[in-house]
Structure formats: structure tokens, C-alpha cells
C-alpha positions in Angstrom: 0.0 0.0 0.0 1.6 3.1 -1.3 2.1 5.9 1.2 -0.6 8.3 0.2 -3.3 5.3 0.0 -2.1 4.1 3.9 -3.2 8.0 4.7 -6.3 8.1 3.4 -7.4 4.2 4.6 -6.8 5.9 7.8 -8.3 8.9 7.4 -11.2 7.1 6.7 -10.9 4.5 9.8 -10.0 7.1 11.9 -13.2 9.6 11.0 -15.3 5.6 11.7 -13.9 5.2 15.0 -14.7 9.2 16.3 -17.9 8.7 15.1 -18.2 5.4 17.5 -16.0 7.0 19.8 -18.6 10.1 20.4 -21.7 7.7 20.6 -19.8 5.1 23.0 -19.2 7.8 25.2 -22.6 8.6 24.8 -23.9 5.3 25.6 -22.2 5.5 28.5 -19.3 3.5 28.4 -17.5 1.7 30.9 -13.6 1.5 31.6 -12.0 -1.2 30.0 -11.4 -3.9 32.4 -9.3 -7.4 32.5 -11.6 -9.6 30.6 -10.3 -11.7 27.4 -10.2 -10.1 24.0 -13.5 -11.1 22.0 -13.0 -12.0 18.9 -15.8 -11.0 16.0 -15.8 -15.2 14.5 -15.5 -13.3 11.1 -13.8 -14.6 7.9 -12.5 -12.1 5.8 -12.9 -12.5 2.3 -10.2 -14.3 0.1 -7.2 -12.2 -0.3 -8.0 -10.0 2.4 -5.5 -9.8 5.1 -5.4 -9.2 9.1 -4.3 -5.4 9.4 -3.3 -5.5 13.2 -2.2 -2.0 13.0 -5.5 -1.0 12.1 -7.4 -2.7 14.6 -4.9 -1.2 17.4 -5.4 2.0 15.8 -9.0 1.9 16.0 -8.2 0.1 19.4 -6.1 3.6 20.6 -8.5 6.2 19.2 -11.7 5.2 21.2 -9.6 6.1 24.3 -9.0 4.8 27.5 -12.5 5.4 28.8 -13.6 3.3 26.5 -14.2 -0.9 27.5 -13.1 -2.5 23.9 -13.8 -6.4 24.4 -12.4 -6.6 20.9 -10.8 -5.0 17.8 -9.8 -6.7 14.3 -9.4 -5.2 10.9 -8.8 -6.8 7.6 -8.0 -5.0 4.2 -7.2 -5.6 0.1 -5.1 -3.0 0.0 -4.2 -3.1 -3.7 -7.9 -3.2 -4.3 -8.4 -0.3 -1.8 -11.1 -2.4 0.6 -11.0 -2.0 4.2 -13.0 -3.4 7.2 -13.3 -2.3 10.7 -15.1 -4.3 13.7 -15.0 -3.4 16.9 -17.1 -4.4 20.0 -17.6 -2.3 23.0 -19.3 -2.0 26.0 -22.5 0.2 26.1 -25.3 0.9 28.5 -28.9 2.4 27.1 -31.7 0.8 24.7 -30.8 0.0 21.0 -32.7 2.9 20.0 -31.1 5.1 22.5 -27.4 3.8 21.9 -28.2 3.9 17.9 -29.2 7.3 18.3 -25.6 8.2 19.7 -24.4 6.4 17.4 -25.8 8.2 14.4 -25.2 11.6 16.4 -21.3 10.2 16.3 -21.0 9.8 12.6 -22.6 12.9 12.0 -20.6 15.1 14.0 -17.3 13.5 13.2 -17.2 15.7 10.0 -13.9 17.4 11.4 -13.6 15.5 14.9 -11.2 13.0 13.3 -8.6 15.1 13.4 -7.2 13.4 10.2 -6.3 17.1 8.9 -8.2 15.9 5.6 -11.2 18.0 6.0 -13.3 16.1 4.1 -17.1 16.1 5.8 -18.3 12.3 6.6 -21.9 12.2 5.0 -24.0 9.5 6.7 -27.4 8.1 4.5 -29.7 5.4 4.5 -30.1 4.9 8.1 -31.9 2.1 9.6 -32.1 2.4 13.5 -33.6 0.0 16.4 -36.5 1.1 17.9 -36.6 -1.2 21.0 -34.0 -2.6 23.7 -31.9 -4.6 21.3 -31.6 -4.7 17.4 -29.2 -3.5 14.3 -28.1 -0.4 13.0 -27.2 -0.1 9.1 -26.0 3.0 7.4 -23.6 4.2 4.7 -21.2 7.0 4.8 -18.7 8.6 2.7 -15.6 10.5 3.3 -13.8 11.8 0.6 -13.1 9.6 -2.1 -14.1 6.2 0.1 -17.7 4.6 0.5 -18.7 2.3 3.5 -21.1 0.9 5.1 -21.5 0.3 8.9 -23.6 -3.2 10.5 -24.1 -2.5 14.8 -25.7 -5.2 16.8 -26.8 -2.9 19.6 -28.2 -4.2 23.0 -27.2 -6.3 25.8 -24.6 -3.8 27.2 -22.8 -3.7 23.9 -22.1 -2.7 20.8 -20.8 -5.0 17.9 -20.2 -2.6 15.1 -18.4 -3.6 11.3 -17.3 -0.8 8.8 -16.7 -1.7 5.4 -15.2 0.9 3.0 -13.7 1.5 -0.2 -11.7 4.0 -2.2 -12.2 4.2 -5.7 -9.6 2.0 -7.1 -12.1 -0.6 -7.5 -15.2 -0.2 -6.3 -17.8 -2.7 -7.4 -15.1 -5.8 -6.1 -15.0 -4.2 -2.9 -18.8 -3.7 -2.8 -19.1 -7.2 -3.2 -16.7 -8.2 -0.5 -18.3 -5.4 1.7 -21.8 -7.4 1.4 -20.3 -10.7 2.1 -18.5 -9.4 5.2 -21.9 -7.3 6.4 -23.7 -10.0 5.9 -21.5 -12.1 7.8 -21.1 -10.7 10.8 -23.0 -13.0 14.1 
């Protein structure tokens, strides 16, 4: 992954993760404690690879403040797809937490501090409207296009991003809708 397309990837994570960031602490958070790292039982798509220093940078910029039970991230960098999951601990209704978390992606236009200025747009929301359910929604920053799948309730938040640049987009939108679709 050239130098210029590691920047952006991580613009774009890093604009994903303040927008979670704002609603978990929102959603009232807890402090990370002791417990094993959870793992998301996702299987990337073929040719995808783990990107461990996206998943600890997504790990790092939700904070300390923040309980993360888990972090992974996989990517096809030469294809310019990227994926994100990340579960937390939340307290607050599905509706209420998906709320935050909506509130998050929409004020994380400049929040990111990724110095790229581009405004993340958030569309075609789908939100819970009881005590536990799922959250879809799309977003764009830039020249990248994702998606995000949140399994709200319980005391947590299980969220995946799933984003592209523009290398190659219809391959990655496939992958994207395999992955969503995958997650537990």
C-alpha cells in the first residue's frame, strides 16, 4: 500500500472510529477492564489480510475510557477495501445507543482530526426502535464509500465498517456485502 493510500485508509478508519467513539461515550461507556479479548468469528474475504495496526489504531483512538472487548481489521489494499469491527461495552436501549451512534457519525465531519477536512456524509439509516436490534447505514468521506452493521443491546455494541476507495469499487462492494452479511 503506497504511502498516500495508507493516509487516506486511515483517514477514513479514523473519522469511523470518532464517530463510535462520540456515541460510546454517549452510551455511557464503561472503563476497560481485565476480561479476554473477544473475537468477532468473522472470515475475511479471500485475499484479504489481518491489518493488526488498524485494529490497534481503532483500538487507541476510542480512548482509554472506552471498554473494547475486541478489535480486528482486515483489508485488500491493492484493491483499496477495508474493514473495521470493533465491540464495546454500552449501557442504554438499542434505540437510545443507535441514536448516539448516528449523532457520532454525523458530527465526526472534522472530529477526526485526520487534517483531511473532508465532511463524513451518513445516508440510509436504519435504526432499532426497542431494547436490542441493528443499526445499518452508509457513509462517505472523501473519495471512500462504506457501510457500517451494529448489533446494539445487551450492554454492547458490535459494530463492522466496510469501506472502499475508488480503485475498485464494485469488487469491494461485493466483499463489503459478504463481510456485512457475515457478521454474528
Amino acid at each position: 500500500m503506497s504511502a498516500v493510500s495508507a493516509m487516506s485508509a486511515m483517514s477514513a478508519v479514523t473519522a469511523v472510529i470518532a464517530a463510535l467513539c462520540g456515541a460510546a461515550a454517549g452510551a455511557g461507556c464503561g472503563r476497560a477492564g481485565a476480561a479476554p479479548e473477544r473475537s468477532s468469528g468473522i472470515v475475511p474475504p479471500t485475499g484479504w489480510q489481518s491489518m493488526a495496526s488498524v485494529a490497534a489504531t481503532a483500538r487507541l483512538a476510542l480512548g482509554p475510557g472506552t471498554e473494547v472487548e475486541g478489535a480486528e481489521a482486515w483489508g485488500e489494499p491493492a484493491m483499496g477495501c477495508y474493514a473495521v469491527w470493533l465491540a464495546l461495552r454500552a449501557s442504554g436501549t438499542a434505540e437510545a445507543v443507535g441514536k448516539q451512534v448516528v449523532a457520532g457519525f454525523t458530527g465526526a465531519a472534522g472530529a477526526a482530526g485526520s487534517g483531511s477536512g473532508a465532511k463524513l456524509i451518513v445516508k440510509d439509516v436504519v435504526a432499532p426502535t426497542g431494547d436490542e436490534g441493528v443499526l445499518t447505514l452508509a457513509f462517505e468521506r472523501g473519495d471512500h464509500r462504506g457501510r457500517l452493521r451494529a448489533r446494539l443491546g445487551g450492554g454492547r455494541i458490535a459494530a463492522l465498517a466496510c469501506f472502499a476507495n475508488q480503485r475498485e469499487p464494485l469488487a469491494c462492494e461485493a466483499a463489503c456485502t459478504k463481510l456485512l452479511g457475515a457478521q454474528p
